[in-house]
LONU-322778 format. One record per residue (C-alpha): x, y, z; residue in three letters. Coordinates in steps of 0.02 Angstrom, whole numbers, padded with zeros to 5 digits, always signed. Layout:
XYZALA
...
//
This chain:
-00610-00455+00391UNK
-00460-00368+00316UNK
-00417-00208+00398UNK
-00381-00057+00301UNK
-00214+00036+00288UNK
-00256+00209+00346UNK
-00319+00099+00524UNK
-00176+00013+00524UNK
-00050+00147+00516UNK
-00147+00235+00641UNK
-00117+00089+00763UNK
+00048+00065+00700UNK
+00108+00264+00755UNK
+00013+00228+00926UNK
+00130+00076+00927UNK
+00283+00194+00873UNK
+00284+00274+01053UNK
+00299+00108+01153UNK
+00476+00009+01150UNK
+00594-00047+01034UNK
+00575-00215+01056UNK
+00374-00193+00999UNK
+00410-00132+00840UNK
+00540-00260+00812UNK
+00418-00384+00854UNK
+00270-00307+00738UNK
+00407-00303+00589UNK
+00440-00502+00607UNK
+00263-00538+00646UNK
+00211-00480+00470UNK
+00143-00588+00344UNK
+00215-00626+00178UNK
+00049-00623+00098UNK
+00009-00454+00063UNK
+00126-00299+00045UNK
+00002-00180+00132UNK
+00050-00234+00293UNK
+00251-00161+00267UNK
+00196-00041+00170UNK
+00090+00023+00350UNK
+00213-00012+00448UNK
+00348+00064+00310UNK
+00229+00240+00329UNK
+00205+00242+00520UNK
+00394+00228+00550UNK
+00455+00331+00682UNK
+00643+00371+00603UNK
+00722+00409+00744UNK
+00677+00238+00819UNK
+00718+00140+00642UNK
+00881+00207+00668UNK
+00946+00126+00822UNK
+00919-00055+00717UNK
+00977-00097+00542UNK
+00883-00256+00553UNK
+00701-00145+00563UNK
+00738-00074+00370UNK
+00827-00269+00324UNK
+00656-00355+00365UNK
+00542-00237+00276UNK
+00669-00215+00141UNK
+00644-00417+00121UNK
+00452-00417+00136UNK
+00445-00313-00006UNK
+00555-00391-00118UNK
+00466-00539-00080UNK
+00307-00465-00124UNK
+00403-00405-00325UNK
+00417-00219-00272UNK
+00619-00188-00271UNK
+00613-00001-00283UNK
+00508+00022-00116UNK
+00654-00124-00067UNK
+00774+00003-00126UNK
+00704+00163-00026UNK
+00692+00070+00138UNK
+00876-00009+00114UNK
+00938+00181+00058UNK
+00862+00251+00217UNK
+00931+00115+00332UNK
+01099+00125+00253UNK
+01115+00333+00290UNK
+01032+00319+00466UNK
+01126+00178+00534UNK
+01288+00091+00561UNK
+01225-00047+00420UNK
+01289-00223+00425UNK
+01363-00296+00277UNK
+01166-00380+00266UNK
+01063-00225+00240UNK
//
């Protein structure tokens, strides 16, 4: 049974308070199949957190162009690129 968004950005900000290396893991775990899942993770971002990896805001950026929505592409990449020390790949 699919879950719905609002639950899943509700586990996704109880998610936001463990490690790094969790939410890096959640963001490459996701499934190409449906953009709600980086769209909930997109919303339950904790920015502060985002910030320490450009690669957080490359994957979901990617997700979502691969799911035909370039301007939410666009916002994550915009964010990423003034919070970070972006790569030449973000």
């Amino acid at each position: 049974m699919a879950r719905r968004p609002a639950n899943r950005t509700a586990e996704l900000k109880a998610k936001g308070n463990s490690s790094a290396a969790k939410i890096d893991n959640i963001v490459r775990s996701i499934s190409s199949a449906s953009l709600i899942e980086p769209m909930s993770i997109w919303r339950a971002r904790e920015t502060k957190q985002w910030s320490q990896s450009p690669d957080r805001y490359r994957l979901i950026a990617e997700k979502m162009l691969q799911q035909g929505e370039p301007l939410l592409a666009f916002d994550v990449v915009t964010e990423g690129l003034s919070l970070t020390h972006a790569t030449a790949r973000l």
